[in-house]
CHARMM-style PDB file with segment names, atoms N, HN, CA, C and O in Angstrom:
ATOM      1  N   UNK     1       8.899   4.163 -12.187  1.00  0.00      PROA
ATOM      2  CA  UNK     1       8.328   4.185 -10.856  1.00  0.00      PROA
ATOM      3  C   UNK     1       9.331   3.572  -9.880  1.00  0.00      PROA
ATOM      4  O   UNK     1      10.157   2.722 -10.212  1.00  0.00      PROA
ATOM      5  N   UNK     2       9.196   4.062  -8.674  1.00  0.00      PROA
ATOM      6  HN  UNK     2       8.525   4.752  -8.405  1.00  0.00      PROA
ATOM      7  CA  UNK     2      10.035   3.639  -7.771  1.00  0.00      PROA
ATOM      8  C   UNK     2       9.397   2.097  -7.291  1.00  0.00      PROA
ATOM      9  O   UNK     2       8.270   1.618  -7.414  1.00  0.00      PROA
ATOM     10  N   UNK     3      10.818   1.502  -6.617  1.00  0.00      PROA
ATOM     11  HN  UNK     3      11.734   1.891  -6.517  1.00  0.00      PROA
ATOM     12  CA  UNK     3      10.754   0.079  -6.450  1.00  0.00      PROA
ATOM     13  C   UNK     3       9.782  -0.185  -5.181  1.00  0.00      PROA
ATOM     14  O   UNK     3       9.894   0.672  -4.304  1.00  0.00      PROA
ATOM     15  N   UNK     4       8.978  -1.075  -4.960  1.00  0.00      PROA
ATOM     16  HN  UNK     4       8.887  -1.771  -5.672  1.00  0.00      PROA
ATOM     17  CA  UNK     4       8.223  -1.084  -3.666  1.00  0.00      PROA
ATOM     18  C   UNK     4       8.840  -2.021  -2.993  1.00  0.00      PROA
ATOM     19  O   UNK     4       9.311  -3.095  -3.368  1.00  0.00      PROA
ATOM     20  N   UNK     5       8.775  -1.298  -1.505  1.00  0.00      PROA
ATOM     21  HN  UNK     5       8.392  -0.426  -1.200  1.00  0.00      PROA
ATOM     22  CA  UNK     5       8.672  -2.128  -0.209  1.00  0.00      PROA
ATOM     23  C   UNK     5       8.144  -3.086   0.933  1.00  0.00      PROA
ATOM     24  O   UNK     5       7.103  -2.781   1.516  1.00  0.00      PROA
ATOM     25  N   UNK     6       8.679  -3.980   1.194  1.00  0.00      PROA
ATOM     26  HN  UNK     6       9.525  -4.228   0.721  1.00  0.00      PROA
ATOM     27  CA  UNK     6       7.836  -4.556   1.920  1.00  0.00      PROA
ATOM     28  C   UNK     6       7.135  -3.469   3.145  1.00  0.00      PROA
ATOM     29  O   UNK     6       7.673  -2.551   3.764  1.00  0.00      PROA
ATOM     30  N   UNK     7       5.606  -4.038   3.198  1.00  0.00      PROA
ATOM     31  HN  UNK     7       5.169  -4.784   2.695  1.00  0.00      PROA
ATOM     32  CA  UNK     7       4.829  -3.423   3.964  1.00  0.00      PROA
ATOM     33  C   UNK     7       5.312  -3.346   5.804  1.00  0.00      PROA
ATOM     34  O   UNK     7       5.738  -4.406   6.262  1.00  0.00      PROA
ATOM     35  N   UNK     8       5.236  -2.177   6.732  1.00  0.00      PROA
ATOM     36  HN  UNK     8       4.891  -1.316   6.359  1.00  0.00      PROA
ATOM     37  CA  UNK     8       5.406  -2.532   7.862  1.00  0.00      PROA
ATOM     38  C   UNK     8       4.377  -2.851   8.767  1.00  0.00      PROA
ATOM     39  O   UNK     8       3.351  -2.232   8.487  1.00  0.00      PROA
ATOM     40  N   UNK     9       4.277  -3.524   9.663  1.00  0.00      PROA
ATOM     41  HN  UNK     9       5.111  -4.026   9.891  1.00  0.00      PROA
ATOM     42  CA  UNK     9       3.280  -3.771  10.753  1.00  0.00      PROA
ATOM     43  C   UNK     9       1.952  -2.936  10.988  1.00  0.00      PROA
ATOM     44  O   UNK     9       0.823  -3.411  10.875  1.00  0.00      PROA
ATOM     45  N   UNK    10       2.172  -1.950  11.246  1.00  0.00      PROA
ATOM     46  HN  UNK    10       3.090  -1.564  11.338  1.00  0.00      PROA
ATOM     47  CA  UNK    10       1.445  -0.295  10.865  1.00  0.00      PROA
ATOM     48  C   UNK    10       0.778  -0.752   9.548  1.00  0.00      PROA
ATOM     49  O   UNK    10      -0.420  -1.000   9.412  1.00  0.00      PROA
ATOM     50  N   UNK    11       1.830  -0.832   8.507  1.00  0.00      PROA
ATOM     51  HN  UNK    11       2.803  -0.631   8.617  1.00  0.00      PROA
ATOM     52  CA  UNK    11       0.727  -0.384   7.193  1.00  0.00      PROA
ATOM     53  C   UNK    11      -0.057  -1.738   6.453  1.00  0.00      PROA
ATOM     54  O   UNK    11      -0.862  -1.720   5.522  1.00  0.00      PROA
ATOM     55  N   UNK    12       0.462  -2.861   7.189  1.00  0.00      PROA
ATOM     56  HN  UNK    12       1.116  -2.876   7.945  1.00  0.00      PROA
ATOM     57  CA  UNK    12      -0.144  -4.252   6.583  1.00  0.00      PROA
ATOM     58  C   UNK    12      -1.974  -4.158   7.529  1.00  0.00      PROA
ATOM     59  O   UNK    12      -2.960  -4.742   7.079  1.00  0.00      PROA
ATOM     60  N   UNK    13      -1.990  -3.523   8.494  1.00  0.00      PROA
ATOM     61  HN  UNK    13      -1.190  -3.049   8.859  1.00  0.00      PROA
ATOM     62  CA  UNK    13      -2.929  -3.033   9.303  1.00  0.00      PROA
ATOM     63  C   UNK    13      -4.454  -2.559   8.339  1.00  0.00      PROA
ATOM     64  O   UNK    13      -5.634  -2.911   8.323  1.00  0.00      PROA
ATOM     65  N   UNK    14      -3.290  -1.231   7.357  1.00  0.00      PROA
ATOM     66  HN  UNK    14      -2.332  -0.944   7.369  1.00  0.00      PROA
ATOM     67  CA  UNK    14      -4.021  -0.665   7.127  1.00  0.00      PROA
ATOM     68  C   UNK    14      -4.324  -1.003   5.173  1.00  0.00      PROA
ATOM     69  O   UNK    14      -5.047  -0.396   4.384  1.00  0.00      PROA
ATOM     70  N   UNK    15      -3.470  -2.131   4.979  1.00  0.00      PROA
ATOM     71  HN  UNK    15      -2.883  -2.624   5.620  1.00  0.00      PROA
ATOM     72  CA  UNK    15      -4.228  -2.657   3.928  1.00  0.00      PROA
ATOM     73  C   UNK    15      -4.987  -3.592   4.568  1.00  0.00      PROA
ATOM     74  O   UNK    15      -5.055  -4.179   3.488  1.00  0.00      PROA
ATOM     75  N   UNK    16      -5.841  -4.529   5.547  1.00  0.00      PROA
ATOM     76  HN  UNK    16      -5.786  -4.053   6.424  1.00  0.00      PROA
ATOM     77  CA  UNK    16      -6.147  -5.086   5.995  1.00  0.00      PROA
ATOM     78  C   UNK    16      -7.494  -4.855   5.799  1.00  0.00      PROA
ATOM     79  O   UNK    16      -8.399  -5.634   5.501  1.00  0.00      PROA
ATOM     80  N   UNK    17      -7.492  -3.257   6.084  1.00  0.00      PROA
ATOM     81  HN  UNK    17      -6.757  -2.624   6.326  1.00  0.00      PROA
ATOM     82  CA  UNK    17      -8.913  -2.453   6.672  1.00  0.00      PROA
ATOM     83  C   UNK    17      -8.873  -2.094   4.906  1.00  0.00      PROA
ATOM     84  O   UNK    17      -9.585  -1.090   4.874  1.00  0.00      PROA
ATOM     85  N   UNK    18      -8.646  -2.233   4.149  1.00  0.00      PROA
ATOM     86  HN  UNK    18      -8.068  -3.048   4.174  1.00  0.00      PROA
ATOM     87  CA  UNK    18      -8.855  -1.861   2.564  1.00  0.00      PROA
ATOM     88  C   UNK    18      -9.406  -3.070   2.024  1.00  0.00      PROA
ATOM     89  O   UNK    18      -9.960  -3.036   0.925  1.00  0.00      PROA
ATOM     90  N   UNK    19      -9.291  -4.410   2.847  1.00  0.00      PROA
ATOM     91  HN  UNK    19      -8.842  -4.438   3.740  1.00  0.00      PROA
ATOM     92  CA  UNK    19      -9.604  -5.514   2.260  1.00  0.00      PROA
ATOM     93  C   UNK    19      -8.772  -5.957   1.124  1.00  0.00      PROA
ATOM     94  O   UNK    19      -9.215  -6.407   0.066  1.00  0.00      PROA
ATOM     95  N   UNK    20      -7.253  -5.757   1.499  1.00  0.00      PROA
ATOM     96  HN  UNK    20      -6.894  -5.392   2.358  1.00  0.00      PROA
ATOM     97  CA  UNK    20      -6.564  -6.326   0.602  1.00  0.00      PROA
ATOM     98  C   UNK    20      -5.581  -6.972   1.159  1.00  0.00      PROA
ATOM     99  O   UNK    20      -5.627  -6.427   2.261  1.00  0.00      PROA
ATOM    100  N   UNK    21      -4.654  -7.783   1.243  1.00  0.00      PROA
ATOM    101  HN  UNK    21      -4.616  -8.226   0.347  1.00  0.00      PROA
ATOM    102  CA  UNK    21      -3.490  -8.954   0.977  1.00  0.00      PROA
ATOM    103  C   UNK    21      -2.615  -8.367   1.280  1.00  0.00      PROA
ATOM    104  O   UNK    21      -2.110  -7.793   0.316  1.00  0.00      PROA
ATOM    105  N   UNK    22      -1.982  -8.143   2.467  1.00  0.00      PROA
ATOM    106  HN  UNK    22      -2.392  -8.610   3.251  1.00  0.00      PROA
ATOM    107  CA  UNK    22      -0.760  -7.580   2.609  1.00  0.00      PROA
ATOM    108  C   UNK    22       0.494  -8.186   1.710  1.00  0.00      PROA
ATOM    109  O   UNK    22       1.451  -7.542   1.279  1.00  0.00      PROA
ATOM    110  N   UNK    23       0.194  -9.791   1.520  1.00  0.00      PROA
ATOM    111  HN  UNK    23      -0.583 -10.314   1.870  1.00  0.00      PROA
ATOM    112  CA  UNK    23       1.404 -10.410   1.291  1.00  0.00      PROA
ATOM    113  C   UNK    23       1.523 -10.252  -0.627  1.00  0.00      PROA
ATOM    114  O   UNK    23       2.439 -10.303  -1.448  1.00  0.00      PROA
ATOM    115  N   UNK    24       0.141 -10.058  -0.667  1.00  0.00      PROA
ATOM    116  HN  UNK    24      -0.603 -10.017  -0.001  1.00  0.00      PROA
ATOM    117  CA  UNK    24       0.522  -9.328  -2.726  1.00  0.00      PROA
ATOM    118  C   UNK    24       0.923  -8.179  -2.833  1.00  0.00      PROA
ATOM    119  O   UNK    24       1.474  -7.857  -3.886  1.00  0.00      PROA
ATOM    120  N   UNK    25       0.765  -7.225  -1.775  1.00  0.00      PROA
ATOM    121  HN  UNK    25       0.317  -7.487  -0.919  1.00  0.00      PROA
ATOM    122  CA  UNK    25       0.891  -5.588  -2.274  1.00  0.00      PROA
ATOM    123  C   UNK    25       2.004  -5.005  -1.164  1.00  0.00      PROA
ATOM    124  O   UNK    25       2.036  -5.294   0.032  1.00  0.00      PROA
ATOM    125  N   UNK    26       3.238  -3.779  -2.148  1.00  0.00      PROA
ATOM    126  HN  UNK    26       3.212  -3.544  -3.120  1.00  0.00      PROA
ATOM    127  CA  UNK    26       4.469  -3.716  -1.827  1.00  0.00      PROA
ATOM    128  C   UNK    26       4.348  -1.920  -1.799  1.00  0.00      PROA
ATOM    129  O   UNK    26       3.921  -1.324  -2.788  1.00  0.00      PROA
ATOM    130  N   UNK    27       4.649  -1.414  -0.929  1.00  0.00      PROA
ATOM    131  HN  UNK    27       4.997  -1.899  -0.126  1.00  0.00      PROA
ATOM    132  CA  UNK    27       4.640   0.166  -0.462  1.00  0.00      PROA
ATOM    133  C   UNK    27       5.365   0.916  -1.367  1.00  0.00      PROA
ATOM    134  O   UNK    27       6.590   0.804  -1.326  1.00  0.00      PROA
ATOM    135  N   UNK    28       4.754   1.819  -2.351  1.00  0.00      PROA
ATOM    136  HN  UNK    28       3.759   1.910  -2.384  1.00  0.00      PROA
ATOM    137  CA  UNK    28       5.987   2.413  -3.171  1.00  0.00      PROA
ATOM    138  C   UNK    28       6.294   3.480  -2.908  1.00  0.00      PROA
ATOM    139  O   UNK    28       7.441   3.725  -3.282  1.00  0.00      PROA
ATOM    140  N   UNK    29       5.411   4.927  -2.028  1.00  0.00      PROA
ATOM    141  HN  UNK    29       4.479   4.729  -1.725  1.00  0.00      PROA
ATOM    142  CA  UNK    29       5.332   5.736  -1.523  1.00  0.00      PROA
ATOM    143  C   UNK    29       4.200   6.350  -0.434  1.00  0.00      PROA
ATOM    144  O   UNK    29       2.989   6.161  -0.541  1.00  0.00      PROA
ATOM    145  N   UNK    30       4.901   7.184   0.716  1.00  0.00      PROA
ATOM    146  HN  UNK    30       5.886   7.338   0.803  1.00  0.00      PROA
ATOM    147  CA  UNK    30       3.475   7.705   1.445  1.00  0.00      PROA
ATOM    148  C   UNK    30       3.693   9.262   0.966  1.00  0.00      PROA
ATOM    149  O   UNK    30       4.695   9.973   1.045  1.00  0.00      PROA
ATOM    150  N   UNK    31       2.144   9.576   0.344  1.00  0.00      PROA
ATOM    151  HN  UNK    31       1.331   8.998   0.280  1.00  0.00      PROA
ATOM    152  CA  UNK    31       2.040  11.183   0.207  1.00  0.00      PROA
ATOM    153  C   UNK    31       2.367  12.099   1.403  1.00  0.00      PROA
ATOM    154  O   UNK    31       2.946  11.608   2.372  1.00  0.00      PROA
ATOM    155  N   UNK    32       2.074  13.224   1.392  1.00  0.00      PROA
ATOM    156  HN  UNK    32       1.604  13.623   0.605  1.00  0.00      PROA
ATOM    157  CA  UNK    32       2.004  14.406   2.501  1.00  0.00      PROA
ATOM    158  C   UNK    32       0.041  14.122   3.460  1.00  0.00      PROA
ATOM    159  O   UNK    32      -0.455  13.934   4.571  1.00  0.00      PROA
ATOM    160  N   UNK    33      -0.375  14.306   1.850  1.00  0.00      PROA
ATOM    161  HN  UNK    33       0.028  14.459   0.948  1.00  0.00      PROA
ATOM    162  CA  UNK    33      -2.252  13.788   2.918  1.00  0.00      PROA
ATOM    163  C   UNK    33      -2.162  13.103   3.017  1.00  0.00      PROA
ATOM    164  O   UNK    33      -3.250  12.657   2.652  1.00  0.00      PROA
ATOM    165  N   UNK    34      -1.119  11.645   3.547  1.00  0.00      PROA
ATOM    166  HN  UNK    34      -0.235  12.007   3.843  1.00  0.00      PROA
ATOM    167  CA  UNK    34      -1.281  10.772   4.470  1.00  0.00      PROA
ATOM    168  C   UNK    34      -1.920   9.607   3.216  1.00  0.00      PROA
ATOM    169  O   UNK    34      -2.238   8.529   3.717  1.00  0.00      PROA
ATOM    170  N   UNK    35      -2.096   9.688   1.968  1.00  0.00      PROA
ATOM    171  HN  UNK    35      -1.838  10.564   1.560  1.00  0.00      PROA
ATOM    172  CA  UNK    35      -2.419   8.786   1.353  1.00  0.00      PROA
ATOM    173  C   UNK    35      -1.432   8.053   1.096  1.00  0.00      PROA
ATOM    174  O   UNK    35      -0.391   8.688   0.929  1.00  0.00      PROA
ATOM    175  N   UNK    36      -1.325   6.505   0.959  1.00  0.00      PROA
ATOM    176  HN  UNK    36      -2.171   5.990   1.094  1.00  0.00      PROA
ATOM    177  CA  UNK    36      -0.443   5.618   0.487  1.00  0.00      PROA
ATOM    178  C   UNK    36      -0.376   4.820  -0.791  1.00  0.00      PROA
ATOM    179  O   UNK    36      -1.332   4.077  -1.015  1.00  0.00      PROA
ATOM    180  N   UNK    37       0.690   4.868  -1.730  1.00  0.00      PROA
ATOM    181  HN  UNK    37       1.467   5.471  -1.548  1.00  0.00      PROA
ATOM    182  CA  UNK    37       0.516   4.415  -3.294  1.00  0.00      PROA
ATOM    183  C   UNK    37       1.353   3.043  -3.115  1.00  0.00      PROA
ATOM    184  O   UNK    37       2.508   2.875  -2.724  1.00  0.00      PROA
ATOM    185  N   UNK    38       0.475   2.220  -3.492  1.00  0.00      PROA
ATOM    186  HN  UNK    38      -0.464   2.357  -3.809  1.00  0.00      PROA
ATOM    187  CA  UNK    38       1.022   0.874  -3.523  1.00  0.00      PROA
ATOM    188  C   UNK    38       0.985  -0.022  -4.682  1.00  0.00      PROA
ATOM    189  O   UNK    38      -0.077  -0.012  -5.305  1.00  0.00      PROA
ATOM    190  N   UNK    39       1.821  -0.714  -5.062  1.00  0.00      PROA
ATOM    191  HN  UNK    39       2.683  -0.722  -4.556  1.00  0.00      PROA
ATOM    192  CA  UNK    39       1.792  -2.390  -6.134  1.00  0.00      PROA
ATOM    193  C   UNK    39       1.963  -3.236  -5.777  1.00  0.00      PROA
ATOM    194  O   UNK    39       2.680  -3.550  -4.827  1.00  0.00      PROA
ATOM    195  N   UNK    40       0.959  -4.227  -6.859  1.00  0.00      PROA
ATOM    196  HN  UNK    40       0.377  -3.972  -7.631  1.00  0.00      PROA
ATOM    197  CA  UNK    40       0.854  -5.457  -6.495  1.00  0.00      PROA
ATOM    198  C   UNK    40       1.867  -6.281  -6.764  1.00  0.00      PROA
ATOM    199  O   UNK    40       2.299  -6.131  -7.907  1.00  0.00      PROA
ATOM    200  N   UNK    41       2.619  -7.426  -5.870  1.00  0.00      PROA
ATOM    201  HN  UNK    41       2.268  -7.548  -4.942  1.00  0.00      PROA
ATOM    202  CA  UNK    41       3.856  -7.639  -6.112  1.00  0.00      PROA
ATOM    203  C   UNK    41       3.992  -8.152  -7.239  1.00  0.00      PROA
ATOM    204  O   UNK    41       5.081  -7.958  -7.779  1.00  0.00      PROA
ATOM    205  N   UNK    42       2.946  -8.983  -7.993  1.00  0.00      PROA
ATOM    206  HN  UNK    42       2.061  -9.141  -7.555  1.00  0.00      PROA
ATOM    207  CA  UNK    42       2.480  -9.820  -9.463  1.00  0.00      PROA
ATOM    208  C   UNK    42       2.656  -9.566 -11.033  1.00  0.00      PROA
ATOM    209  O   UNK    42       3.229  -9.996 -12.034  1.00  0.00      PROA
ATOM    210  N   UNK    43       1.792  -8.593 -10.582  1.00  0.00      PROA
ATOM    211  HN  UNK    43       1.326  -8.243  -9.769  1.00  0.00      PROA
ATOM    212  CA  UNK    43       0.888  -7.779 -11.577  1.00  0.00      PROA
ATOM    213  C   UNK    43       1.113  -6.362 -12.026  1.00  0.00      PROA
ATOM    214  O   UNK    43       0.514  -5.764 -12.920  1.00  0.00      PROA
ATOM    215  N   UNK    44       2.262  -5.850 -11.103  1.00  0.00      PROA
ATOM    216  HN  UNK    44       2.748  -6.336 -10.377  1.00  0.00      PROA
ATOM    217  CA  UNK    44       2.974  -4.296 -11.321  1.00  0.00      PROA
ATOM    218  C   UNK    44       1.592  -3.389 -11.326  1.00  0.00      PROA
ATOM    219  O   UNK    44       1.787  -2.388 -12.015  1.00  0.00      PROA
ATOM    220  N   UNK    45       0.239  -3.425 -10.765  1.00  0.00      PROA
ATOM    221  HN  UNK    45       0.081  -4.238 -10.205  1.00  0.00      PROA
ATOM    222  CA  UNK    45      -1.342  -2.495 -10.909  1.00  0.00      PROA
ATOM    223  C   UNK    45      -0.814  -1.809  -9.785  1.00  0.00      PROA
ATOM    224  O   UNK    45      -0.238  -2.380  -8.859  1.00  0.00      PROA
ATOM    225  N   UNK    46      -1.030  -0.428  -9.871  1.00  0.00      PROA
ATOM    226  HN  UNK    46      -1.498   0.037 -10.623  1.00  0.00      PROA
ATOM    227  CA  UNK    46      -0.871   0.581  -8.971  1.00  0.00      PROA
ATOM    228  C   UNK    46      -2.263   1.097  -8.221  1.00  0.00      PROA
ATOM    229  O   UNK    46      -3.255   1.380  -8.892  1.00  0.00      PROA
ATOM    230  N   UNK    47      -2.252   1.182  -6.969  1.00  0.00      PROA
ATOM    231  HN  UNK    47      -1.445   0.952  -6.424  1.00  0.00      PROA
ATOM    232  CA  UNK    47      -3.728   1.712  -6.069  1.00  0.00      PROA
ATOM    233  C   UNK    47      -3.019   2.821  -5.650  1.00  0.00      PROA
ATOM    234  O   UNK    47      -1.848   3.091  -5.918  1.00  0.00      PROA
ATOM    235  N   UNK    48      -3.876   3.508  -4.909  1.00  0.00      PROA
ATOM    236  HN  UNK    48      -4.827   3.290  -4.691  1.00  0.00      PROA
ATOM    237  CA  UNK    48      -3.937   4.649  -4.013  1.00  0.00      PROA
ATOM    238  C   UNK    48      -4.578   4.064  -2.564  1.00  0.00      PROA
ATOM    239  O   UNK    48      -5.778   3.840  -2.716  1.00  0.00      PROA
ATOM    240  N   UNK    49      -4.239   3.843  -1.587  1.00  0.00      PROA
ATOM    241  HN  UNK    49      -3.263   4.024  -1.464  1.00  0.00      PROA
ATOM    242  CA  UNK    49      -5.358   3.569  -0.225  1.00  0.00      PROA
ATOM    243  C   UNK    49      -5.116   5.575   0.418  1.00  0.00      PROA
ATOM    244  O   UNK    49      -4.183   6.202   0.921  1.00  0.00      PROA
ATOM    245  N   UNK    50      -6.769   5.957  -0.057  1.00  0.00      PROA
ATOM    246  HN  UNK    50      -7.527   5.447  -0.465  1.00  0.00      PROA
ATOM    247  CA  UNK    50      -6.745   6.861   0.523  1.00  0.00      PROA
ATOM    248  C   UNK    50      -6.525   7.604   2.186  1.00  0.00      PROA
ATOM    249  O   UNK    50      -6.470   6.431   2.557  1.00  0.00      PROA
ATOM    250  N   UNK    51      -6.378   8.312   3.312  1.00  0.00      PROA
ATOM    251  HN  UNK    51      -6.423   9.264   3.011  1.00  0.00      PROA
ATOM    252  CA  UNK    51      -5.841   8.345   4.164  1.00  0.00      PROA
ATOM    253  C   UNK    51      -7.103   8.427   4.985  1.00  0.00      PROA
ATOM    254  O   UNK    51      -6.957   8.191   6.185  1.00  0.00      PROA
ATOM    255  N   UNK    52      -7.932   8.628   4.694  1.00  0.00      PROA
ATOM    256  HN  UNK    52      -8.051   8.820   3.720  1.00  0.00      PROA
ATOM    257  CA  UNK    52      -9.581   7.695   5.236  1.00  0.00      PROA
ATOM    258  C   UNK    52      -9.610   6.480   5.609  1.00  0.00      PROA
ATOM    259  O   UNK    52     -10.297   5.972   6.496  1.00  0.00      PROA
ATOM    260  N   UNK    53      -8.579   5.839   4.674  1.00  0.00      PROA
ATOM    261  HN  UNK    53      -8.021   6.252   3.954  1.00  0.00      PROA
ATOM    262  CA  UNK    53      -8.863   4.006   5.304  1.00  0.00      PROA
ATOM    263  C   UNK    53      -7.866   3.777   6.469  1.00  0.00      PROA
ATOM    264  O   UNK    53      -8.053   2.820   7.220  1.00  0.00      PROA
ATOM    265  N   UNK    54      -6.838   4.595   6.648  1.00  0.00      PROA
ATOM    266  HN  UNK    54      -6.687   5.372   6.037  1.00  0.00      PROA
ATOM    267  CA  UNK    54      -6.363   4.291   7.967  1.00  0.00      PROA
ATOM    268  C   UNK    54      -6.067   5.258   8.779  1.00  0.00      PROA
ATOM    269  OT1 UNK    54      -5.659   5.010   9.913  1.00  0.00      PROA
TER     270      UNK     54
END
């Protein structure tokens, strides 16, 4: 899997509105439907924040 990024302004927003921790979880890709795949910086657990939540 590709390496994750720190989150930008924009997308710490929109883990915010997911009810999650910007400062645990690291951007690893944005899809085409606007969904975003992220890990936790810790724990290497992979989410999806679907493109509904932001």
């Amino acid at each position: 899997m590709k390496q994750g990024k720190n989150p930008t302004r924009r997308q710490k927003g929109r883990l915010e509105r997911a009810r999650l921790s910007p400062a645990d979880w690291l951007i690893v890709s944005q899809r085409a439907d606007g969904s975003v795949v992220i890990q936790h910086r810790y724990t290497n657990t992979t989410r999806i924040i679907p493109a509904s939540v932001g």
